[in-house]
C-alpha beads as a LAMMPS data file, in Angstrom:
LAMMPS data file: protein, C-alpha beads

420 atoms
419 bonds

1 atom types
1 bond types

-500.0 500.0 xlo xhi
-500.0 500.0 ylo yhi
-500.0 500.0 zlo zhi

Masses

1 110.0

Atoms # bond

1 1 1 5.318 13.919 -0.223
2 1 1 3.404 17.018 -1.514
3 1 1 1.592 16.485 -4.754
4 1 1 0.119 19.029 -7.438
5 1 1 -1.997 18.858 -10.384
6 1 1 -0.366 17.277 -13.550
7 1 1 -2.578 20.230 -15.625
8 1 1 -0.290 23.150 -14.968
9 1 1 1.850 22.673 -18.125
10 1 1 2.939 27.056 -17.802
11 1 1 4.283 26.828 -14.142
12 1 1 7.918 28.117 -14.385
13 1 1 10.405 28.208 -11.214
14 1 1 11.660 30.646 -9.492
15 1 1 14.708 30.865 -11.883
16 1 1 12.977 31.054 -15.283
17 1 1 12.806 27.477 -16.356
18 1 1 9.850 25.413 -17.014
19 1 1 9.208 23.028 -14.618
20 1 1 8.735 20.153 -17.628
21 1 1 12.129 21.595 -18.831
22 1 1 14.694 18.981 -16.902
23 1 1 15.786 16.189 -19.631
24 1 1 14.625 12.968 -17.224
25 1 1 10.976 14.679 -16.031
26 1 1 8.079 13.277 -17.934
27 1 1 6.846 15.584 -20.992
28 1 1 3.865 13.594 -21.032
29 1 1 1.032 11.609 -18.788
30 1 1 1.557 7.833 -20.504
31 1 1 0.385 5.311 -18.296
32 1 1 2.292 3.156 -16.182
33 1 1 4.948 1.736 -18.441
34 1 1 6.548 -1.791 -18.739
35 1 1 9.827 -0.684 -16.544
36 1 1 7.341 -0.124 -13.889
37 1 1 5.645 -3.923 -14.082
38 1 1 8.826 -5.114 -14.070
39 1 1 10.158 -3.433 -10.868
40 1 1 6.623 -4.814 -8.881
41 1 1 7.631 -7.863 -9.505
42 1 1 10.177 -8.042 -6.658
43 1 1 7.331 -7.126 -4.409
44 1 1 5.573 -10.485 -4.840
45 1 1 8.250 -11.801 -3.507
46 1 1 8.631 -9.359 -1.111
47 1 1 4.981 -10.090 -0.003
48 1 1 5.715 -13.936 -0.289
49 1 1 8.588 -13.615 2.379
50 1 1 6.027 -11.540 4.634
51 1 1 3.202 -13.922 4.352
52 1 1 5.251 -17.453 5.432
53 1 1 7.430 -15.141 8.143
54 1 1 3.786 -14.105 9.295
55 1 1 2.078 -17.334 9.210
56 1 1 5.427 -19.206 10.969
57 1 1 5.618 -16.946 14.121
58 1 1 2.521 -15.062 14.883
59 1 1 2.391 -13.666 18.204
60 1 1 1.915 -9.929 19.859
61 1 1 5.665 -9.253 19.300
62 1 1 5.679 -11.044 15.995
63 1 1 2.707 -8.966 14.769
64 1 1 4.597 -5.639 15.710
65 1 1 7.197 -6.786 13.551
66 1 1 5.584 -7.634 10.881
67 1 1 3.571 -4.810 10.676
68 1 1 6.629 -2.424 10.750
69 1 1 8.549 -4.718 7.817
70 1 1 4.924 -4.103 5.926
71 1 1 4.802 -0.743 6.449
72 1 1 8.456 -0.162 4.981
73 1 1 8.067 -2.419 1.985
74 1 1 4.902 -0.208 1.240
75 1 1 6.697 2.808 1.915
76 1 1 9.724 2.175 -0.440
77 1 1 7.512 0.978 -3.620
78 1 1 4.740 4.059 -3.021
79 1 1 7.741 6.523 -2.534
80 1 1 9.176 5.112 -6.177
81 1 1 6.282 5.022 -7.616
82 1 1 5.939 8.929 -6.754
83 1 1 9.303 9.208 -8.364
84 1 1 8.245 7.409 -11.507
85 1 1 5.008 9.429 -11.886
86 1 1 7.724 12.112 -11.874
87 1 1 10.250 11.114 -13.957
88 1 1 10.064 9.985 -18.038
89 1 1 10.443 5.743 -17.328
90 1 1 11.640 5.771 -21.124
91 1 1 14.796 7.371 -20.000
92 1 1 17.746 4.920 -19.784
93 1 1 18.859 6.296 -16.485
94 1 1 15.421 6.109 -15.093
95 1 1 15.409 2.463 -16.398
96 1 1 18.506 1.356 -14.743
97 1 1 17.723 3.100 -11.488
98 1 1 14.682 0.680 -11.131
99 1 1 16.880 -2.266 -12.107
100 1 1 19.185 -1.338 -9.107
101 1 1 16.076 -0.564 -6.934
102 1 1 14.788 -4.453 -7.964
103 1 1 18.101 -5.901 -7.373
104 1 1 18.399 -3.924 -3.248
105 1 1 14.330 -5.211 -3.113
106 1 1 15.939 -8.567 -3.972
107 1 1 17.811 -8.381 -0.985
108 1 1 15.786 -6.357 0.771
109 1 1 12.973 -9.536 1.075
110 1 1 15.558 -11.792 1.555
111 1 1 16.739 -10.364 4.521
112 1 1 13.157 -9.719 5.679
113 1 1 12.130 -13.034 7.681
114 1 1 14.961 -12.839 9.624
115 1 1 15.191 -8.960 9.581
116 1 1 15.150 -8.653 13.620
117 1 1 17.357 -11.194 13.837
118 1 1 20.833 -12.073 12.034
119 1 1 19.670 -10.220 9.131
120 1 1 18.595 -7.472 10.713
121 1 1 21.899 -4.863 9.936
122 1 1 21.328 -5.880 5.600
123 1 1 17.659 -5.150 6.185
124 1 1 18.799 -2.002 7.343
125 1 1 21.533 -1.112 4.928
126 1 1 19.055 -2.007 1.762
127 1 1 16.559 -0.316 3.059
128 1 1 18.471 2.949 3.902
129 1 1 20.147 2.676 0.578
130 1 1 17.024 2.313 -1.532
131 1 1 15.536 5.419 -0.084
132 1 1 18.567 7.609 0.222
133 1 1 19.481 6.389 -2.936
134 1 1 16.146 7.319 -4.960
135 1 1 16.182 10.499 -3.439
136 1 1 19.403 11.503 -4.652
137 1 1 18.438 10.549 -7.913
138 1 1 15.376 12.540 -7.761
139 1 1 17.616 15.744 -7.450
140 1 1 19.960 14.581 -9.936
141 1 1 17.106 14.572 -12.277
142 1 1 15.224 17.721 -10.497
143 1 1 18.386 19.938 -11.028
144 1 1 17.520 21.953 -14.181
145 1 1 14.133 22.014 -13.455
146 1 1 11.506 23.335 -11.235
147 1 1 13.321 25.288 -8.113
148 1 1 10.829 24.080 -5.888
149 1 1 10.440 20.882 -6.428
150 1 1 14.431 20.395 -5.816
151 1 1 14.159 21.889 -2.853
152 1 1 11.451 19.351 -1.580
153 1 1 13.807 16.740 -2.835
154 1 1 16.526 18.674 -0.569
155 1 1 14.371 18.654 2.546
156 1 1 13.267 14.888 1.455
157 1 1 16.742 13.668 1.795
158 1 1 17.885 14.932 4.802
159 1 1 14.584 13.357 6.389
160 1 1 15.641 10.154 4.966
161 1 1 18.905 10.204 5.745
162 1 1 18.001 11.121 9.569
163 1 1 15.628 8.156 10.086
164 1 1 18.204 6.002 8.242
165 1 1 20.293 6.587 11.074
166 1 1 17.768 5.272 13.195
167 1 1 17.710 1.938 11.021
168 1 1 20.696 1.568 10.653
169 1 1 21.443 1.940 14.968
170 1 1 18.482 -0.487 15.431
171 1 1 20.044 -3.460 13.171
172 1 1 22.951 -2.870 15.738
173 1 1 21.225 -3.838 18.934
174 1 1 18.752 -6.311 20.622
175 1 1 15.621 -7.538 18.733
176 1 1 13.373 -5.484 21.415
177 1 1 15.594 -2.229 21.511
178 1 1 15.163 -2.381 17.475
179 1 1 11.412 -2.549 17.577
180 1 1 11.937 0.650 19.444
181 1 1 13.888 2.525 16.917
182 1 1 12.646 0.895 13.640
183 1 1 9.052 1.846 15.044
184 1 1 10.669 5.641 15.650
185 1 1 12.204 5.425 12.073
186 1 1 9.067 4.369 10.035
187 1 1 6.858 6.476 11.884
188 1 1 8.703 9.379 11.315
189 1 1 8.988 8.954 7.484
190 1 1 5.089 8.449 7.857
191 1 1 5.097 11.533 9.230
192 1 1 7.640 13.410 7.323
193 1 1 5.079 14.081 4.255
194 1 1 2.109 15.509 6.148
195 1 1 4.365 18.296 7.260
196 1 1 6.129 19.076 3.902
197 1 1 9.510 17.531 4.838
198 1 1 9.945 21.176 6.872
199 1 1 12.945 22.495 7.483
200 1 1 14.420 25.741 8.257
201 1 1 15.390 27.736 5.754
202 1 1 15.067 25.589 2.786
203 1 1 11.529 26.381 2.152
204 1 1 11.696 29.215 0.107
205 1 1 8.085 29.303 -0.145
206 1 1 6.649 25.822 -0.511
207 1 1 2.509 25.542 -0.408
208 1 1 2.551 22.034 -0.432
209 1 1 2.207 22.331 -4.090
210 1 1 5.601 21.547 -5.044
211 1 1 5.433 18.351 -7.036
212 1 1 2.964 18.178 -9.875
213 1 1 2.145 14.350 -10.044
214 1 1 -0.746 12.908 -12.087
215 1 1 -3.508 11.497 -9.697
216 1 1 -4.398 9.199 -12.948
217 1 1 -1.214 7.891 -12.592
218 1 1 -1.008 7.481 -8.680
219 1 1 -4.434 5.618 -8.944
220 1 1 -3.397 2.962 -11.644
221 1 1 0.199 2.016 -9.842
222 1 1 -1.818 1.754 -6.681
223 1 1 -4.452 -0.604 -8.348
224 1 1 -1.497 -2.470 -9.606
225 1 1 0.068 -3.330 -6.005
226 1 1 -3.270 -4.154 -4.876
227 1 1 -3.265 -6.937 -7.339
228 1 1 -0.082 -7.767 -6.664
229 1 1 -1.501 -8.295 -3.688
230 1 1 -4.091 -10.640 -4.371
231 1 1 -1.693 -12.145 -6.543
232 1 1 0.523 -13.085 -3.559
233 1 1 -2.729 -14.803 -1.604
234 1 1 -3.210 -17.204 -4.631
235 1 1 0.397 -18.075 -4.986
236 1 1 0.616 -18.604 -1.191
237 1 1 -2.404 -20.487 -0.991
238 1 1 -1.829 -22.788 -3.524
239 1 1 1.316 -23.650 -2.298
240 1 1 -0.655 -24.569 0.776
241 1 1 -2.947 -26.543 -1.048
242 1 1 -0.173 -28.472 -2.920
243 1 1 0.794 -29.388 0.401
244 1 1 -2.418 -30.448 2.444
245 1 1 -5.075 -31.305 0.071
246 1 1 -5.620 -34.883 1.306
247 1 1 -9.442 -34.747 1.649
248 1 1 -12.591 -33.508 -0.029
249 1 1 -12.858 -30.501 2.622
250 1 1 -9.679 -28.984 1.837
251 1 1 -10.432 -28.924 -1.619
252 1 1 -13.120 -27.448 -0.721
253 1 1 -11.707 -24.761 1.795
254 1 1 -9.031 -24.073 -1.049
255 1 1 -12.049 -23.218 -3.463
256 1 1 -13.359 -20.832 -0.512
257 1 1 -10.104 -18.841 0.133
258 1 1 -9.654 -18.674 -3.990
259 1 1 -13.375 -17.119 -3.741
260 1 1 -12.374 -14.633 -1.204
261 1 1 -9.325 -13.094 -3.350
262 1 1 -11.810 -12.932 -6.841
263 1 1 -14.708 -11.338 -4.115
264 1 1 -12.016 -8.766 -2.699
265 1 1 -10.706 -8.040 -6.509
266 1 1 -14.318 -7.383 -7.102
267 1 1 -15.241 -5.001 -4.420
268 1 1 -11.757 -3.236 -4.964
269 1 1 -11.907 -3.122 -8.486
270 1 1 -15.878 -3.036 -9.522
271 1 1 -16.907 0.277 -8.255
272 1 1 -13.958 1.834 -5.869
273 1 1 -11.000 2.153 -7.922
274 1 1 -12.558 3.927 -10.556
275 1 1 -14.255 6.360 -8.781
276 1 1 -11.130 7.089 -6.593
277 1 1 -9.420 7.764 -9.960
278 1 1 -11.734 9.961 -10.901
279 1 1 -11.293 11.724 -7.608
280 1 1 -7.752 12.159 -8.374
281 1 1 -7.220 13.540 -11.574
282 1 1 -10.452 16.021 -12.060
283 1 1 -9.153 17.885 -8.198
284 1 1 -7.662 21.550 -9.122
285 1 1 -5.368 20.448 -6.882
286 1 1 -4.763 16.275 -5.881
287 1 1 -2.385 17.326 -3.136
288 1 1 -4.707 15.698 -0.407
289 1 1 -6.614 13.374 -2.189
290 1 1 -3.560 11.430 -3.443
291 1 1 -2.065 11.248 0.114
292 1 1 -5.305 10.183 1.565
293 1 1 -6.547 7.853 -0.871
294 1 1 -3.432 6.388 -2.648
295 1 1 -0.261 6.927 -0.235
296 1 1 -2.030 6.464 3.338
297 1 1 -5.614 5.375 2.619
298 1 1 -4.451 2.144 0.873
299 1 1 -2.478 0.470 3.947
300 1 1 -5.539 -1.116 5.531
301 1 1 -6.595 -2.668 2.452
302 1 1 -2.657 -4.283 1.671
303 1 1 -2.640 -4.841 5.474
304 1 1 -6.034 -6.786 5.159
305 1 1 -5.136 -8.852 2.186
306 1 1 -1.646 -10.085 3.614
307 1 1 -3.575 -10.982 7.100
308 1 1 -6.133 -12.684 4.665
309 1 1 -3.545 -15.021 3.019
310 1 1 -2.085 -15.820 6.355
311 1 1 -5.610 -16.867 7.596
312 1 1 -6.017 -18.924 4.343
313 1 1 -2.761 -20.727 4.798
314 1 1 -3.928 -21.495 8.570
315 1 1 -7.460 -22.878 7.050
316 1 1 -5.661 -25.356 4.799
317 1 1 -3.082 -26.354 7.251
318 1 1 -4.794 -26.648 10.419
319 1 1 -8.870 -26.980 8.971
320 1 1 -9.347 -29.495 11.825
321 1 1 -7.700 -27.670 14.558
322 1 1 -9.699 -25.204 17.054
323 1 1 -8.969 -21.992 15.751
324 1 1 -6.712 -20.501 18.348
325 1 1 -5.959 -16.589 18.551
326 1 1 -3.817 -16.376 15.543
327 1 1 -6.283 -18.404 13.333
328 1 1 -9.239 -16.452 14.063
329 1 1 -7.143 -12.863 13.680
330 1 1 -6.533 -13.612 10.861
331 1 1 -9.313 -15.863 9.402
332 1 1 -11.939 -13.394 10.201
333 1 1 -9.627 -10.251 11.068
334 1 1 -8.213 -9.626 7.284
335 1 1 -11.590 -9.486 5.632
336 1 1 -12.310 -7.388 8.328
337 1 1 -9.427 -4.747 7.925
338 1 1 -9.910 -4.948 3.897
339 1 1 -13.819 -4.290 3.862
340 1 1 -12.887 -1.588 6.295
341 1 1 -10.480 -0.126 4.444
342 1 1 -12.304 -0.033 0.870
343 1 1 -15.253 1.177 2.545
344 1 1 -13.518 4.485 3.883
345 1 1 -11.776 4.932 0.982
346 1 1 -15.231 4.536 -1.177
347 1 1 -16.325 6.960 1.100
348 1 1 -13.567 9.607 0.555
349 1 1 -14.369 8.654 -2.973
350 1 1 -17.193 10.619 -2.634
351 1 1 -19.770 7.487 -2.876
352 1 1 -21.105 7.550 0.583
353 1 1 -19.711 5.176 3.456
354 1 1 -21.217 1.618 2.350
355 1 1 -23.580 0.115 4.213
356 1 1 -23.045 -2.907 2.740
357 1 1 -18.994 -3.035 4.026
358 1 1 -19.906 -1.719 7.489
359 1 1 -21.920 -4.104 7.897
360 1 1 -20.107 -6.863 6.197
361 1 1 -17.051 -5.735 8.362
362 1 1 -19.094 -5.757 11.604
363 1 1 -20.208 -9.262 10.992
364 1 1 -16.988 -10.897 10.668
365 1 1 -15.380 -9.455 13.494
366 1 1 -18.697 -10.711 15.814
367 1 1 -18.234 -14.022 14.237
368 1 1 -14.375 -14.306 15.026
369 1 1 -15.113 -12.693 18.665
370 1 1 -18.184 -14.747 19.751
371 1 1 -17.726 -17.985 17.466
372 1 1 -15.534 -21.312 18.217
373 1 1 -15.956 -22.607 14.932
374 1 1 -12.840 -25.023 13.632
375 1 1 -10.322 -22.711 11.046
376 1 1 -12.230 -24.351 7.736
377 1 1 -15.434 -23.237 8.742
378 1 1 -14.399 -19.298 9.326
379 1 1 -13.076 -19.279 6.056
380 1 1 -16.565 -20.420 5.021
381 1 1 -18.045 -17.841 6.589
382 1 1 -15.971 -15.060 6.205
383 1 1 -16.296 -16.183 2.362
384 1 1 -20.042 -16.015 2.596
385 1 1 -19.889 -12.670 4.157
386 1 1 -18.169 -11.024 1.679
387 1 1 -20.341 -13.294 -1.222
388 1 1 -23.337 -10.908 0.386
389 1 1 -21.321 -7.746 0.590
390 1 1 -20.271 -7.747 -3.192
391 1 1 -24.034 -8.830 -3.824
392 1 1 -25.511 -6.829 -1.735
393 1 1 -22.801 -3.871 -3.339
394 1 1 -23.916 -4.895 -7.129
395 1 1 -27.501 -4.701 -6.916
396 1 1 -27.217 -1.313 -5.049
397 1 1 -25.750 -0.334 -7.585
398 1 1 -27.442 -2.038 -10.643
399 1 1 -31.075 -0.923 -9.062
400 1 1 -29.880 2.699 -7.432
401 1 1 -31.089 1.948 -4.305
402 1 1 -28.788 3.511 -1.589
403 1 1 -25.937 1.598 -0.100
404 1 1 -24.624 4.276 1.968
405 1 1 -25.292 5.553 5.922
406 1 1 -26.545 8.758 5.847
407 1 1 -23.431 10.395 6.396
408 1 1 -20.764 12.983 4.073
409 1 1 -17.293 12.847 3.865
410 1 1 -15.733 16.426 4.469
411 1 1 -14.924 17.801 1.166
412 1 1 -10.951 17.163 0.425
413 1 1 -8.980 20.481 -0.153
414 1 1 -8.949 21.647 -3.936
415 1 1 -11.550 18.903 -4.781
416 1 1 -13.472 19.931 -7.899
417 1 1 -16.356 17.744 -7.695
418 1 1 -19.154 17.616 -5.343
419 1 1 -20.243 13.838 -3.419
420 1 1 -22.849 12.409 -5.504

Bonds

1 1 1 2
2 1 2 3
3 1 3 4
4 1 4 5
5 1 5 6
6 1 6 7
7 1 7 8
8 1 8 9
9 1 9 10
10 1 10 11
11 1 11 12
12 1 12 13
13 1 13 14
14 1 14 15
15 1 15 16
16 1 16 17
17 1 17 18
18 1 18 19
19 1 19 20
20 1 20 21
21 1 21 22
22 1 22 23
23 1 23 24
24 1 24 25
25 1 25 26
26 1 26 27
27 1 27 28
28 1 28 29
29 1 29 30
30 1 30 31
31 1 31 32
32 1 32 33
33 1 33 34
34 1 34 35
35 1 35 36
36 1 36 37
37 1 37 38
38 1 38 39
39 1 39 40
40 1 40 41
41 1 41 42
42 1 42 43
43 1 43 44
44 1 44 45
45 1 45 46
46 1 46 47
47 1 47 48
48 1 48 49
49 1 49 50
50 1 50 51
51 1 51 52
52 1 52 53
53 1 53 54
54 1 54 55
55 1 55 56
56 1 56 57
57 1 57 58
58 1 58 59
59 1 59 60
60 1 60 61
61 1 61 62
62 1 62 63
63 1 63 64
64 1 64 65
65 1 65 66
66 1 66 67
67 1 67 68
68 1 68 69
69 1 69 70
70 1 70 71
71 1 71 72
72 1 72 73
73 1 73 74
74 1 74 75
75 1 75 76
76 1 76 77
77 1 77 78
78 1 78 79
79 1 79 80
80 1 80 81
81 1 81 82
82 1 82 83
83 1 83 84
84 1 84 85
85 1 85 86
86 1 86 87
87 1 87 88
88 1 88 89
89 1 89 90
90 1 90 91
91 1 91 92
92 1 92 93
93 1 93 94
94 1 94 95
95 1 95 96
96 1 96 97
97 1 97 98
98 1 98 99
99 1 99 100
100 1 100 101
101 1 101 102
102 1 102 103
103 1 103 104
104 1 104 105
105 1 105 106
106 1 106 107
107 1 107 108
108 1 108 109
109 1 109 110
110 1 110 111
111 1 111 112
112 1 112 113
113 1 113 114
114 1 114 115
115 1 115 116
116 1 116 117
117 1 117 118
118 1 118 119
119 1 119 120
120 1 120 121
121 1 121 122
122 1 122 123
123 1 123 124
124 1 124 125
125 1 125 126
126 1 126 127
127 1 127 128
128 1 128 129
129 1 129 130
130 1 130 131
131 1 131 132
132 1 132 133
133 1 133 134
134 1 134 135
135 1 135 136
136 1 136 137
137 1 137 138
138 1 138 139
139 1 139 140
140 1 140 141
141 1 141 142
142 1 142 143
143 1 143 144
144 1 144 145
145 1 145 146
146 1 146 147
147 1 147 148
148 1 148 149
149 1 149 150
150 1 150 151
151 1 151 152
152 1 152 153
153 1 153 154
154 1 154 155
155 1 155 156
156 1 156 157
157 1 157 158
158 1 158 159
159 1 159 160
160 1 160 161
161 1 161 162
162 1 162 163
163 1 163 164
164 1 164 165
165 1 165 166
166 1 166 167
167 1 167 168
168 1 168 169
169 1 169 170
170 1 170 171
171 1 171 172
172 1 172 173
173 1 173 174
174 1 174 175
175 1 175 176
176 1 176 177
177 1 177 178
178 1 178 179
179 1 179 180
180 1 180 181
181 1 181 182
182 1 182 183
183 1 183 184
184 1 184 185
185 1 185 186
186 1 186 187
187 1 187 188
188 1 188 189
189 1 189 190
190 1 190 191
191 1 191 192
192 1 192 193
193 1 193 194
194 1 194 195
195 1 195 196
196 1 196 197
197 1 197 198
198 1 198 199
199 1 199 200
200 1 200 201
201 1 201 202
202 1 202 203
203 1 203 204
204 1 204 205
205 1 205 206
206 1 206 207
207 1 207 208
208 1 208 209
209 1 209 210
210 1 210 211
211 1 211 212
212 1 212 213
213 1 213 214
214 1 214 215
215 1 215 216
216 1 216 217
217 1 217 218
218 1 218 219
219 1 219 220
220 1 220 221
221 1 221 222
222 1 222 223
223 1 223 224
224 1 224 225
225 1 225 226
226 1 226 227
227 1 227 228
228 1 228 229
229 1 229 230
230 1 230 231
231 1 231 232
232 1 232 233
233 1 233 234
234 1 234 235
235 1 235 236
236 1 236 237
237 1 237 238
238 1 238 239
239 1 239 240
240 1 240 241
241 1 241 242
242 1 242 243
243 1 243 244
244 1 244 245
245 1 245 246
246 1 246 247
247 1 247 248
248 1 248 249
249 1 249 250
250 1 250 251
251 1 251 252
252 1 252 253
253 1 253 254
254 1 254 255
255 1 255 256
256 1 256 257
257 1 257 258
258 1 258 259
259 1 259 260
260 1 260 261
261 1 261 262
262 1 262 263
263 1 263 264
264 1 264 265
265 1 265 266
266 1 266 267
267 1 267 268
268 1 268 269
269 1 269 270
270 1 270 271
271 1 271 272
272 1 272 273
273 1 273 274
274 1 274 275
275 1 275 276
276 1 276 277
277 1 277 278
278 1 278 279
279 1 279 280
280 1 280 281
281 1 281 282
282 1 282 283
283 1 283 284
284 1 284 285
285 1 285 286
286 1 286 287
287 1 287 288
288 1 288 289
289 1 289 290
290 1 290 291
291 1 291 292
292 1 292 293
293 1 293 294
294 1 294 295
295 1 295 296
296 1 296 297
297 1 297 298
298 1 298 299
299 1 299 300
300 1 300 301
301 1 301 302
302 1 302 303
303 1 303 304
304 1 304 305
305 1 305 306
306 1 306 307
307 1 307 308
308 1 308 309
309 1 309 310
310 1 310 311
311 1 311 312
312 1 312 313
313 1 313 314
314 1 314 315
315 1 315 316
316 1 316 317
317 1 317 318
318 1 318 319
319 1 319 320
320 1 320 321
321 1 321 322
322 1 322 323
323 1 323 324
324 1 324 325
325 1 325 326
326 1 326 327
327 1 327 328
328 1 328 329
329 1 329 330
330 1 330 331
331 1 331 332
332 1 332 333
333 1 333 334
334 1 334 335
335 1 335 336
336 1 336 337
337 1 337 338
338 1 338 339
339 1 339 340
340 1 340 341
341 1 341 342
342 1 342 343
343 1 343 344
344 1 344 345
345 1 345 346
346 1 346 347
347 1 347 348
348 1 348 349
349 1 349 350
350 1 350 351
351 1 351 352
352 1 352 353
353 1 353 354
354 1 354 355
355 1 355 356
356 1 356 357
357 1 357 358
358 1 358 359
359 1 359 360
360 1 360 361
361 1 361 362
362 1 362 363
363 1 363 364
364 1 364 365
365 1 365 366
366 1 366 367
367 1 367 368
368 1 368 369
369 1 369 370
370 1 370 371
371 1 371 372
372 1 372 373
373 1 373 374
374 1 374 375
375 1 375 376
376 1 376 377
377 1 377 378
378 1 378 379
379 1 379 380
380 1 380 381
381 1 381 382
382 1 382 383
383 1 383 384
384 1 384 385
385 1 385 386
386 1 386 387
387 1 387 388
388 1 388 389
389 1 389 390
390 1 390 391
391 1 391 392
392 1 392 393
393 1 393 394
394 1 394 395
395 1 395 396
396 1 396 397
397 1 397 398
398 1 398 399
399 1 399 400
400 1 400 401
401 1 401 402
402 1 402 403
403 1 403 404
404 1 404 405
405 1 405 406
406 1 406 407
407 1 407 408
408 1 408 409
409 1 409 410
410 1 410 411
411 1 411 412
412 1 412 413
413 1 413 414
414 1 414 415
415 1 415 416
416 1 416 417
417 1 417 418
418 1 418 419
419 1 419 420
């Protein structure tokens, strides 16, 4: 994926035409519209599927499974939503394309829990198809317009199409040969962006700044999943709830793990997303800054807030229980991995790396690795822990007193503003 600034409205191709010219590109830089919402909606239950496969089988092999079925659901809704930040969502072929795309992610998280097992071959097929699929589209509607950016499309395909082959061989043999090749496939679509989708002789002189995407945009639909996210933890740990709420303390470990999602949508939402935003659409050129902060720089914090509803359900279900491996991974481990990852990207941001999450971040991890408390009283903690770190965030910020180690991120490429 190789992004460019939404501002250069007089870029023409190579052949004369304006690159706003092709009838399905957006003319304009609307917010996310209501085609959009709907298509995210097949992610909750996308997420819901992950969560409950997660939570039922957790174990080293299960957690290299799950993490390559999280990595592709995140990689086929960010790689739309660079397609819809390209294309005009008013369009009624851009409007039935999502439809299709929500009716394959239909099946797509159906087929997920038992995805390296007997579902493992229509995992593959949706998945193949959703991403082949969109990217055919994307030259359909690329045709008449900017030369370049068809020929990234081009490149884009035949990258997809190649690790598709690899999904499509590893839904054909054993659960621990398709690890293997799923874990090739993934990682090389991963890849496939940071070196421009290269291939010979279908460059034609790409810079990487092929695509001209809004970083406005990119920022809002990523803000969105993230609360789709969250969304997902309260859903799942209601259910939960509905299910084990016998006695005062689960009540009152629900009420914790409720806390935790509102203190994460705070310390995502109060200060970070804003700023990363900001970031975004005021760089001469977003190229890096989207990849790093939207497309790559967001998969610890959606990893960290699926781990977190896992660890809630295990806090409801088994509060009495010693916390075993699994409980306190992901008890005290998703926190962890979230704090982590809105800290770094706070720091690309420009803010400073947070004191307040480093050390918030630190903490939980020492309490999962030196602790033996029972699963109800982690969640406590790991609650109170982040209570402090959005505290601790707020009145930094409310009094101006630093909340940052003395150290600078490395201005991003084409960044137009200097770290505060």
């Amino acid at each position: 994926m190789t992004l460019d600034r939404a501002a250069s409205e007089h870029d023409t191709s190579g052949d004369g035409r304006a690159s706003g010219e092709g009838g399905l590109l957006r003319r304009d830089r609307e917010k996310a519209g209501f085609p959009e919402l709907f298509f995210d909606l097949v992610f909750v239950f996308a997420l819901i599927q992950m969560s409950h496969t997660f939570a039922e089988d957790f174990g080293m092999t299960s957690i290299v499974e799950a993490a390559i079925l999280l990595l592709a659901l995140w990689w086929v809704w960010i790689q739309t939503t660079l397609l819809t930040n390209l294309l005009d969502t008013r369009k009624a072929e851009v409007r039935l394309l999502l439809f299709a795309l929500m009716f394959c992610g239909i099946l797509l998280s159906i087929a997920l829990p038992e995805a390296f097992h007997d579902k493992g071959l229509l995992f593959a097929s949706v998945y193949a198809a959703m991403q082949i699929g969109r990217s055919l589209f994307s030259l359909f509607a690329h045709r008449n317009a900017d030369r370049l950016a068809f020929l990234t499309f081009v490149r884009m395909t035949i990258w997809l199409t190649f690790s598709a082959g690899l999904w499509l061989s590893g839904a054909l043999v054993e659960p621990s040969s398709r690890i293997a090749l799923w874990s090739v496939a993934i990682l090389i679509e991963y890849a496939a962006p940071t070196f421009n989708y290269y291939l010979p002789g279908l460059m034609r002189g790409a810079n990487g700044e092929t695509l001209r995407v809004s970083g406005e945009h990119f920022a809002e639909r990523t803000a969105l999943f993230v609360i789709i996210c969250l969304g997902e933890t309260i859903l799942t740990t209601g259910k939960t709830a509905v299910e084990h709420m016998q006695t005062p303390l689960t009540f009152l470990v629900f009420c914790s793990a409720f806390a935790s999602t509102v203190l994460m949508w705070w310390l995502y939402f109060h200060d970070g997303q804003k700023r990363m935003a900001r970031k975004a659409e005021n760089a001469r050129n977003p190229q890096l800054i989207a990849e790093v902060l939207f497309v790559y720089g967001h998969l610890p914090i959606v990893m960290g807030i699926v781990m977190t509803a896992v660890g809630e359900d295990f806090s409801l279900s088994q509060a009495f229980d010693p916390a075993g491996l699994r409980e306190t991974v992901t008890i005290a481990g998703g926190p962890a991995l979230f704090l982590t990852g809105t800290g770094g990207l706070k720091f690309l941001a420009g803010r400073g790396l947070p004191s307040s999450h480093c050390a918030g971040a630190i903490a939980i991890v020492g309490l999962g690795i030196v602790s033996s408390l029972p699963p109800f009283a982690l969640q406590f903690s790991a609650t109170a822990i982040l209570l402090i770190v959005a505290v601790w965030e707020f009145l930094s910020l409310r009094t101006g007193v630093a909340d940052r180690i003395p150290l600078e991120a490395k201005p991003l490429s084409g960044a137009s503003e200097p770290h505060p």
